[in-house]
C-alpha positions as CSV (number, residue, x, y, z in Angstrom):
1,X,94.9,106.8,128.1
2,X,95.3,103.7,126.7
3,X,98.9,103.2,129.0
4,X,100.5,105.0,131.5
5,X,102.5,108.1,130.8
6,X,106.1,107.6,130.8
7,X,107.5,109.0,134.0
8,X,110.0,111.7,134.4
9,X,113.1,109.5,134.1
10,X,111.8,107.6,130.8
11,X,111.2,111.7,129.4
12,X,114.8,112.7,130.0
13,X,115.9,109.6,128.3
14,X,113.7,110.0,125.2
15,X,114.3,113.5,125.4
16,X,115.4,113.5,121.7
17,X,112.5,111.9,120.5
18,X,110.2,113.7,122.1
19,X,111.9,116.7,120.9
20,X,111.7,115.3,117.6
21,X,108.3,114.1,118.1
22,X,107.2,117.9,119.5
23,X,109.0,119.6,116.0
24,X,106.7,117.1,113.8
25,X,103.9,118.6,114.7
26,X,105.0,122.2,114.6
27,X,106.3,122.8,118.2
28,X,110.2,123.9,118.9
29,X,111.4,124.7,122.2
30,X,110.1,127.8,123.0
31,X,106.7,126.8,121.9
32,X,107.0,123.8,124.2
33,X,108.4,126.0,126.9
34,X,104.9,128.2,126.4
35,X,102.5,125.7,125.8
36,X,104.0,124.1,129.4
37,X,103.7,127.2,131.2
38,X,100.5,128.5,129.7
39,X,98.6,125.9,128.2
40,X,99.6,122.8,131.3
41,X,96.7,121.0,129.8
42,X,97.9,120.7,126.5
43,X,101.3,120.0,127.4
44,X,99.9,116.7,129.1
45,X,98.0,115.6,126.3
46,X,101.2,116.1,124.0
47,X,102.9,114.2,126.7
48,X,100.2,111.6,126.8
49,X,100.2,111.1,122.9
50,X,103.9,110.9,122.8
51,X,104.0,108.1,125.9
52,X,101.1,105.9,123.4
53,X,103.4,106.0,120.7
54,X,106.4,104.5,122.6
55,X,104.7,101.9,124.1
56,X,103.3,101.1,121.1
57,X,106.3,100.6,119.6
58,X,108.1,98.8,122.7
59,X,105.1,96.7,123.3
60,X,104.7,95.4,119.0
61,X,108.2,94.6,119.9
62,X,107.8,92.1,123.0
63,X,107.9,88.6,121.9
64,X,108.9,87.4,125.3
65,X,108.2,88.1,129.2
66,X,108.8,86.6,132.5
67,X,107.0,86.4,135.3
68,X,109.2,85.5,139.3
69,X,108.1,85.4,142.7
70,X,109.5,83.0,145.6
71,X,108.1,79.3,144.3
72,X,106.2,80.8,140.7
73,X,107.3,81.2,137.5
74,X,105.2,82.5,134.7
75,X,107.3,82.3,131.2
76,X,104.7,84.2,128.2
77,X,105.5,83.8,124.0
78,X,103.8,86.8,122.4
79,X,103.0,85.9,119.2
80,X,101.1,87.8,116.8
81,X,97.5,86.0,117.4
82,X,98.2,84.1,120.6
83,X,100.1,84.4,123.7
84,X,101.6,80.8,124.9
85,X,102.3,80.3,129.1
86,X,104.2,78.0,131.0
87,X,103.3,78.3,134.7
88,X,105.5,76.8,137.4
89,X,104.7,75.9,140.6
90,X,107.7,75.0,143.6
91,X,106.2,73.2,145.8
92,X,109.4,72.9,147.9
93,X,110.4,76.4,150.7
94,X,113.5,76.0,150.4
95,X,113.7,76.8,146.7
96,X,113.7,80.2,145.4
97,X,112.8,81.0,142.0
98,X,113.7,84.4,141.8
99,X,117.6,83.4,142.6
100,X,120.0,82.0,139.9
101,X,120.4,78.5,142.4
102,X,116.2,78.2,142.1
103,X,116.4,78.8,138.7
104,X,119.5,76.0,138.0
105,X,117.2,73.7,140.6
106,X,113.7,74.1,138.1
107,X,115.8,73.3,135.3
108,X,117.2,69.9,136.3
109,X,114.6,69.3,138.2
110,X,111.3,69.8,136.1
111,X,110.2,66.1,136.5
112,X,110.4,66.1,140.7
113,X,107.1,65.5,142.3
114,X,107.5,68.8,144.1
115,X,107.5,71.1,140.8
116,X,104.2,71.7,139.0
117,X,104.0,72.3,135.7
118,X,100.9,73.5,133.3
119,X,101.0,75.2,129.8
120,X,98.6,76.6,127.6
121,X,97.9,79.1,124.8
122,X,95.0,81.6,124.1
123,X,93.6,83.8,121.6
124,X,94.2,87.0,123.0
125,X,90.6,88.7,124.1
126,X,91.6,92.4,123.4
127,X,93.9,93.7,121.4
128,X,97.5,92.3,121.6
129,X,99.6,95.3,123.0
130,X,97.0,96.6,125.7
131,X,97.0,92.5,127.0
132,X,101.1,92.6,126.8
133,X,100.9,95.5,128.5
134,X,98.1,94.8,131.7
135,X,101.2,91.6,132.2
136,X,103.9,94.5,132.9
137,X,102.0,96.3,134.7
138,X,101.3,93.2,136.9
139,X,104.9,93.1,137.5
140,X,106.3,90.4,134.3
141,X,109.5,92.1,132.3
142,X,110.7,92.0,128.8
143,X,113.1,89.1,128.1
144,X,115.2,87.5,125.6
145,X,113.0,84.0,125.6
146,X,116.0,82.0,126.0
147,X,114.5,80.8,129.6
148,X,111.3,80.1,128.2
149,X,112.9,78.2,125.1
150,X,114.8,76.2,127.6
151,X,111.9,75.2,129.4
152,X,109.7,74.6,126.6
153,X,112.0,72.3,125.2
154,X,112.1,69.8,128.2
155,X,109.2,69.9,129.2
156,X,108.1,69.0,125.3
């Protein structure tokens, strides 16, 4: 698989899609009900087809993602062709990033000695979704931008 099957929880919320998605190819209820009972294998790669196409469609969606742990901050832009990164650094304990306070400290703050600060872009080096996707799984969430606008524009 190219990502993870949805779990359990993210089935019974799609449930109508994937219902819908089951009856385009053929499949109503009780065909599901004996594909899953007879057929377990092919009920998985059904499953597994339907999870690619919704992260396909989440992940050509993402333009943003954030990135928080106790004195790092990773903002990402997801553009088409290249992904753009600011990386901060606290070099200060008693700030805490992933708290509204260490976030209202970075912000007025960005040009103390104690806060590190490096950005970048890159091409990406496989294909756009599947990089946008390793990044969630290594724990960054889907966001608005507005923090990495914010950023980006003082630190510019």
């Amino acid at each position: 698989m190219k990502y993870t099957l949805l779990t359990k929880e993210q089935f019974e919320h799609l449930h109508h899609e994937f219902a819908v998605f089951l009856a385009s190819q053929q499949i109503d209820g009780k065909e599901w009900e004996k594909i899953k009972a007879e057929k377990p294998k092919v009920a998985l790669e059904e499953m597994q087809l339907f999870s690619e196409v919704v992260w396909e469609d989440v992940l050509s969606k993402v333009h943003y993602l954030e990135h928080f742990s106790n004195q790092h901050l990773n903002l990402f832009k997801c553009e088409a062709h290249k992904i753009y990164r600011i990386y901060i650094k606290i070099n200060y304990a008693e700030i805490d990033v992933t708290t509204n306070q260490g976030l209202d400290w970075i912000i007025n703050h960005l040009k103390d000695e104690k806060v590190e600060i490096f950005s970048g872009s890159k091409v990406y080096e496989s294909e756009r979704n599947e990089e946008i996707f390793k990044l969630i799984e290594k724990g960054s969430v889907i966001t608005n931008g507005k923090l990495y606008d914010i950023i980006n524009q003082l630190i510019a």
